[in-house]
C-alpha positions, 0 to 999 in steps of 0.5 A: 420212783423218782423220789426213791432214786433221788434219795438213793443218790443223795445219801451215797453222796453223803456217806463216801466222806464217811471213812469206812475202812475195814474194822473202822465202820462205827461212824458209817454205822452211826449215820446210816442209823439215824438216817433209816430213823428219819425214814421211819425204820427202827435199825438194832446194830450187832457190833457194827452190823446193822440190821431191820426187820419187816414183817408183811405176812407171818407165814410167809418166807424172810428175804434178808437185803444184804450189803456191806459198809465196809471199804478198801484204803483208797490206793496211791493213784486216785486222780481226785480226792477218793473220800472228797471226790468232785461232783459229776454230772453222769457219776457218783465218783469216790471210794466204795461208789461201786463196791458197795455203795451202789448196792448199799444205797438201792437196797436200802431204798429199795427197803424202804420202798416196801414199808412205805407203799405196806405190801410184799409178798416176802417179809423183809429182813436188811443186813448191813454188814461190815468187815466185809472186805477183810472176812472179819470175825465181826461181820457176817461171819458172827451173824450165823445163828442171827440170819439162821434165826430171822431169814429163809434166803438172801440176796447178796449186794455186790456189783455184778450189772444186776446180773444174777451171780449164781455162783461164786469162788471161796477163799483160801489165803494162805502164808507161807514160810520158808526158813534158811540159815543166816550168814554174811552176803560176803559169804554167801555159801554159808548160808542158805538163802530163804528168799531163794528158797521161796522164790523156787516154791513160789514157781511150783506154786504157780505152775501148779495145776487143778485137774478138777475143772467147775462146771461153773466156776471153771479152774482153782484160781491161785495167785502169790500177792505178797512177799517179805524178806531179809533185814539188810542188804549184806545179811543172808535172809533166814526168813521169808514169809509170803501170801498165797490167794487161792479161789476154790471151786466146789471140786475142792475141800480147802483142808484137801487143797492145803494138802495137796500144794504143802507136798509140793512145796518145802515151805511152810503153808498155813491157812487163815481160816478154811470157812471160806467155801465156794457157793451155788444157788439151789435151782429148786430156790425162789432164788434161781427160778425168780431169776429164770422167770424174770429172764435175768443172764446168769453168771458166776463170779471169781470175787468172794463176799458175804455169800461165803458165812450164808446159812441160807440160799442166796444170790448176788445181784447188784449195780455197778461193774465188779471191774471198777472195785478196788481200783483207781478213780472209783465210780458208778453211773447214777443210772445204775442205782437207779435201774438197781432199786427198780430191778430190786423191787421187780424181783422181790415182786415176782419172788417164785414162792 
């Protein structure tokens, strides 16, 4: 298995200094095409989605290999150079190490593990993904019918300590308007000020409570994350726009959510999209009982991903600490990748079928 941790290492070390941002994965794309070619695997794209396909048996069920391509922007206070990060002796350091470069890399590997030694009780479909971070339409979001067509369940790569995730939150992001009436600050009371007006609805929102608690999700979890407002220090704003993130559990239809905090609020909320549901694993799926079988901790997850436009049963399983994504000084111990492709290919050996 050496061989196969030391290849897993070398090309996550390859691809950091390969901008990825959301919407811009081509290059990323490009190069992991040409490497699964070197190693013997045909790869067909769907925009920047790559794809491959293994068949070891005909009649027996696909397992569809998913992780995501895409990263975040590096913020402000990286310490080191996020896509040029230094080496270390312990670490894989630089943006998208832990999200999702650790599960990229071991699932991959992992893929390539099953052609070479020519034996898996599942076929195996590999799913690449982009626009992940940002839910975009050209991710999986269009993949719908394609995974429909070529795979039966899937194991989504996120950083979860190879822990089995068998539950996630949806996502709601909603944008808020409220509108006022402009005047001179001078002359405040002409006006009617937007910015204040969001700010008390921004209040009710955060005091706003779910009485509808998961089992296994917990709470609807809602947060503002952003706000924009006025267009000069002595004019009174008549505009305020900000931005709601909301985690669904499955109590709730997100059109039912959207209702219930528009009649609390004056401002105008509208969603992004309502696609973005909460998701379990189905306990009677080879998912769920390999997972039992293999005695692995069972968790649900706060954070959102490709599960959420999965036309098939899935469960999230990869390397690395979801704590370390989006952050500062990103990182993943190369004793994680590897554990990532032995447990992979554990699991896909002992598939409950």
């Amino acid at each position: 298995m050496e061989h196969y941790h030391n290849l897993a290492i070398e090309l996550l070390q390859a691809i950091i200094p390969i901008r990825s941002y959301s919407y811009e994965e081509a290059e990323r794309a490009e190069y992991l095409v040409k490497w699964l070619a070197g190693h013997g695997i045909k790869a067909d794209c769907i925009g920047n989605n790559i794809w491959a396909k293994q068949v070891f048996d005909p009649d027996a069920p696909t397992l569809m290999l998913c992780a995501h391509i895409d990263t975040v922007p590096a913020v402000d206070s990286y310490t080191f150079d996020p896509i040029h990060p230094p080496m270390d002796q312990e670490r894989i350091l630089g943006l998208g190490s832990n999200d999702d470069g650790g599960s990229l890399v071991s699932m991959i590997t992992t893929f390539l593990y099953f052609k070479e030694c020519g034996r898996c009780p599942v076929n195996l479909l590999l799913l690449l993904s982009c626009e992940e971070e940002r839910s975009g339409d050209g991710g999986t979001r269009m993949l719908g019918e394609f995974i429909s067509a070529n795979a039966d369940m899937a194991i989504i790569g996120e950083p979860t300590r190879m822990r089995a995730t068998i539950a996630e939150s949806g996502l709601l992001v909603l944008d808020g308007v409220a509108s006022g009436k402009s005047a001179h600050a001078a002359r405040a009371a002409e006006g009617e000020n937007a910015l204040y007006k969001a700010i008390d609805d921004i209040n009710k929102l955060r005091s706003f409570k779910f009485d509808r608690v998961s089992p296994t999700l917990g709470e609807v979890k809602l947060v503002v994350t952003q706000i924009n407002s006025g267009m000069a220090h002595n004019v009174i704003p008549d505009n305020c726009t900000f931005v709601v993130d909301i985690r669904p559990n499955e109590c709730y239809d997100n059109h039912e959510i959207v209702n219930m905090l528009q009649k609390e609020i004056g401002s105008k909320l509208t969603a992004r999209n309502f696609a973005n549901r909460s998701n379990a694993t189905p306990k009677d799926s080879p998912l769920y009982k390999t997972a039992g079988k293999l005695g692995m901790e069972m968790i649900t997850s706060p954070t959102c991903s490709d599960w959420i436009s999965m036309p098939v049963p899935a469960i999230k399983i990869g390397p690395g600490d979801s704590t370390r994504s989006h952050k500062a000084d990103e990182f993943i111990f190369k004793n994680e990748i590897t554990e990532g492709i032995d447990k992979y290919i554990t699991f896909i050996e002992n598939i409950a079928l």
